[in-house]
C-alpha positions in Angstrom: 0.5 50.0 -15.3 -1.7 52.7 -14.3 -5.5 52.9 -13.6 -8.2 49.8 -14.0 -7.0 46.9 -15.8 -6.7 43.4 -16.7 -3.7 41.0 -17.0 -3.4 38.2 -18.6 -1.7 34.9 -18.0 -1.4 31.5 -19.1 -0.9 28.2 -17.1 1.8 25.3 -18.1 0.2 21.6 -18.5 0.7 19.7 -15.2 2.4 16.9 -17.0 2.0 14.5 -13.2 -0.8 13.1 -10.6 0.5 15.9 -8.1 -1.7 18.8 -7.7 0.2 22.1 -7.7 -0.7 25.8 -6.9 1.2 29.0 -7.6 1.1 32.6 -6.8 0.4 35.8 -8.8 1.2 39.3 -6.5 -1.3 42.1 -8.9 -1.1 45.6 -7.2 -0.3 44.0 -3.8 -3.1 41.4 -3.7 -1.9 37.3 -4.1 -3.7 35.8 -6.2 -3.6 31.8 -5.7 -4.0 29.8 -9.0 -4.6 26.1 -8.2 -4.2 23.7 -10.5 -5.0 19.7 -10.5 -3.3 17.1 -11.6 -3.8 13.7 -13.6 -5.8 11.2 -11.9 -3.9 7.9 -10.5 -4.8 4.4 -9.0 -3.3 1.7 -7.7 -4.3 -2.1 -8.3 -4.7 -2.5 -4.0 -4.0 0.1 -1.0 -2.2 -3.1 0.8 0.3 -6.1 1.0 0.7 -8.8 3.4 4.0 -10.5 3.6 5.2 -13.7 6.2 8.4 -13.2 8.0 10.6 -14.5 5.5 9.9 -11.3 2.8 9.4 -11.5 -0.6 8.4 -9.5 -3.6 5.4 -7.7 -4.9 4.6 -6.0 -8.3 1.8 -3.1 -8.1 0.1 -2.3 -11.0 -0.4 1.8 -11.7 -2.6 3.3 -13.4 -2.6 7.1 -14.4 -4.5 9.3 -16.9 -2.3 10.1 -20.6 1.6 10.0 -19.6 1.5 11.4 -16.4 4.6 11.7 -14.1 4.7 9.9 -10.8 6.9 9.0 -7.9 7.1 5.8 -5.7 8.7 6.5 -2.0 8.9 4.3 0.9 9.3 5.4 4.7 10.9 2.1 5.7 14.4 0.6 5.4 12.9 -2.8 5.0 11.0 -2.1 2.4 13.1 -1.5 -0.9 11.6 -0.2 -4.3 13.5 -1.8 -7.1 11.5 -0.6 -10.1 10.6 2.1 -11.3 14.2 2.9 -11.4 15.0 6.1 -9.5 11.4 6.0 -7.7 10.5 7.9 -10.8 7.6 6.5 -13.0 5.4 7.7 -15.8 1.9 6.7 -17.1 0.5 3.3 -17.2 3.1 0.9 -15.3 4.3 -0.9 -12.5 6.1 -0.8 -9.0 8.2 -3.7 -8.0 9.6 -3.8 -4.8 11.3 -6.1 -2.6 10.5 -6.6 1.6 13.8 -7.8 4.0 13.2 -10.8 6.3 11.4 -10.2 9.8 12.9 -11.9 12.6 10.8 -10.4 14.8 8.4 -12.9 17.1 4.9 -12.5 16.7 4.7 -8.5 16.1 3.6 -7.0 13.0 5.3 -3.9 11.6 4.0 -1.5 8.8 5.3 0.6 6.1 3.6 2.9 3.9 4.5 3.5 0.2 3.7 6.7 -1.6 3.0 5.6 -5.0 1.4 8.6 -7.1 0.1 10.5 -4.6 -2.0 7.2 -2.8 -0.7 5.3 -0.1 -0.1 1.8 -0.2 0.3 -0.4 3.2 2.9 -3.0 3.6 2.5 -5.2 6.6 4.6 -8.1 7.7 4.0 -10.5 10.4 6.8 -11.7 12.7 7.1 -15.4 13.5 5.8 -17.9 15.4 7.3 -18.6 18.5 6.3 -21.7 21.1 7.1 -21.9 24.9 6.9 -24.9 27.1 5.6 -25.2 29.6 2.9 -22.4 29.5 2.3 -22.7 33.2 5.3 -23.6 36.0 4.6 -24.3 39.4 7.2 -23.9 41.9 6.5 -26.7 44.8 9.5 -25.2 46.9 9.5 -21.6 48.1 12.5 -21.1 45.6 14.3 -22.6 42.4 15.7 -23.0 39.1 13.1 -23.4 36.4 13.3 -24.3 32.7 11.8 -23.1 29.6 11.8 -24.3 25.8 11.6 -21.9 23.4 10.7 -23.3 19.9 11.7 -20.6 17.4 12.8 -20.6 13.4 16.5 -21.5 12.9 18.2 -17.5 12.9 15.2 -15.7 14.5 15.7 -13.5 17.2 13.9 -13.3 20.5 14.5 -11.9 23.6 12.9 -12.9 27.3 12.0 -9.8 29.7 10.9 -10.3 32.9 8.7 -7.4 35.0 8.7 -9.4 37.9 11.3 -8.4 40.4 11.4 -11.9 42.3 12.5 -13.7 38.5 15.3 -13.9 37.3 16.7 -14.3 33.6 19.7 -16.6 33.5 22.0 -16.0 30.7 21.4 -13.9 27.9 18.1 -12.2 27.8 18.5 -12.1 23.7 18.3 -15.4 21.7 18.7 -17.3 18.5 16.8 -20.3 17.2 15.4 -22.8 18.9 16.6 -23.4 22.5 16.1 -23.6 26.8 15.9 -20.7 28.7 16.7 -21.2 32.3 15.3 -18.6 34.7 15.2 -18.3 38.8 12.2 -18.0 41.6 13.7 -16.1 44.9 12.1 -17.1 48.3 8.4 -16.0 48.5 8.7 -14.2 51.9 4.9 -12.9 51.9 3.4 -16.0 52.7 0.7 -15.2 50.6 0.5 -17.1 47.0 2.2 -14.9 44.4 1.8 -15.3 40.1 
């Protein structure tokens, strides 16, 4: 075209909850057109689950038919329905969290469910240790430890202190003794 003007354009329905935006170049000038999409809610932003896992169902709610999507960033966290991740109006997500055997830590995973995040958190398990205190009454020694832990979870003892010593395996299963050794306190000073 030549001289002043006007153009005319139309816009597609945004059939999803997912705003969009697009780009019209006129005479060398962009011209952004922005365009929103259906509203969406979820039923609750979170979930709590014990160490075992388990299962959750997440209603959605969304404006006429809209399209969404339900991601995950997690391995642990698997979303079962709607199938393909892909969902549309009114409906539910159904998904499915692995067992923890973790102790005591809590790990998070964030679901993208139409455009609205939705926290999964998961507690690890309990874990006991006996005695909570040890006193050496030589200068050196072999000490012991029980560890009361959930038949298959998995636990691990570090030590940061140079003068200790792990005996065995520093990663464990279950219920069980951990054995560990005190060197010679050569300071003469008390040491914890």
């Amino acid at each position: 075209r030549a001289g002043s003007g006007s153009v005319d354009f139309t816009v597609d329905p945004n059939n999803s909850v997912y705003p969009r935006s697009g780009t019209l170049d006129i005479a060398g000038n962009s011209l952004v057109i922005q365009q929103e999409g259906y509203s969406a809610s979820l039923e609750t932003g979170s979930s709590q689950f014990r160490p075992g896992g388990g299962s959750f169902r997440l209603k959605v709610n969304t404006e006429a038919n809209a399209l969404w999507n339900a991601e995950t960033d997690a391995e642990w966290v698997s979303i079962v329905e709607p199938s393909g991740g892909k969902g549309k109006g009114p409906g539910t997500v159904f998904f499915v969290v692995d067992a923890y055997s973790s102790p005591v830590q809590v790990r998070e995973a964030v679901l993208n469910i139409a455009g609205i995040p939705h926290v999964v958190s998961q507690k690890g398990y309990e874990l006991s240790v006996e005695p909570l205190v040890a006193e050496i009454e030589g200068n050196s020694g072999t000490l012991v430890l029980n560890v009361t832990a959930p038949l298959g979870a998995v636990w691990e003892a570090v030590t940061t202190t140079p003068w200790i010593t792990i005996v065995g395996n520093q990663e464990r299963t279950g219920s069980g003794r951990l054995d560990y050794v005190v060197t010679q306190n050569e300071t003469g000073e008390v040491r914890t």
